[in-house]
N, C-alpha and C positions, 0 to 999 in steps of 0.2 A: 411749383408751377406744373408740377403734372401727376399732382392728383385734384380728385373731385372735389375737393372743399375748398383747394385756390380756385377752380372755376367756379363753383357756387357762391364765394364772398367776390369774384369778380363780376358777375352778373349783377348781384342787389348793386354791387356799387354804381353799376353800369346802367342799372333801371332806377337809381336813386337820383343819378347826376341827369339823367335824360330827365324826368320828371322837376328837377330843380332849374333846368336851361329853359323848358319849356314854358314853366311857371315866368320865369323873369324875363322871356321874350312877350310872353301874352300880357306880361304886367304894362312893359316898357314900352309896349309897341301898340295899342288900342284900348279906344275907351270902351269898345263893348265886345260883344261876342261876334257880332256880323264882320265887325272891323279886321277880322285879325286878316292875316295873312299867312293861311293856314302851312304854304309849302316850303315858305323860309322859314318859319316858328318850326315846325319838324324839321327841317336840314340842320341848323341849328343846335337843336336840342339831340339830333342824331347825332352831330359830330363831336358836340362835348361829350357822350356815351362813348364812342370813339376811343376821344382820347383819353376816359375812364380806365377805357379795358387798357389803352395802350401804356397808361403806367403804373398799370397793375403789374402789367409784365417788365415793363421795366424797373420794376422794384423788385423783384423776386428775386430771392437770392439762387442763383445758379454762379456756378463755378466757384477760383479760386478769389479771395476779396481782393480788393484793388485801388485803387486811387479815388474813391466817392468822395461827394463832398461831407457827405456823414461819417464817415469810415476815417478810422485811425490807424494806422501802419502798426503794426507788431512785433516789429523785429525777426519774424520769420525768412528764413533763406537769407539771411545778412549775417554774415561773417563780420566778427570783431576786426579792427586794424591796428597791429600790434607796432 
């Protein structure tokens, strides 16, 4: 998370997901160009950008591993019980 190439893969993902929101509100939502509804189609496709970035970061590995639903325990810091 903090260097330059998790922000640069989180941008494209960020300008991919906004361009693929935007795509399928303009698809869903009018049959021509004059139709659209240009400031909910961008709010929209801004907010799933949003939530792009937002779990980008919430995917990064920072700290020590924990209870994900990915993540598999290791037996680290557990004492055997004799």
């Amino acid at each position: 998370m903090w260097t330059a190439a998790f922000w640069k893969a989180t941008a494209e993902r960020a300008v991919r997901t906004f361009a693929q929101a935007l795509a399928a509100v303009l698809v869903a939502g009018a049959t021509n160009l004059l139709d659209v509804e240009w400031v909910a189609a961008l709010g929209t496709a801004g907010m799933a950008a949003l939530l792009a970035v937002l779990t980008a970061l919430g995917s990064a590995k920072i700290g020590p591993p924990g209870p994900g639903f990915t993540e598999t325990p290791d037996g680290r810091g557990r004492q055997p019980v004799l």
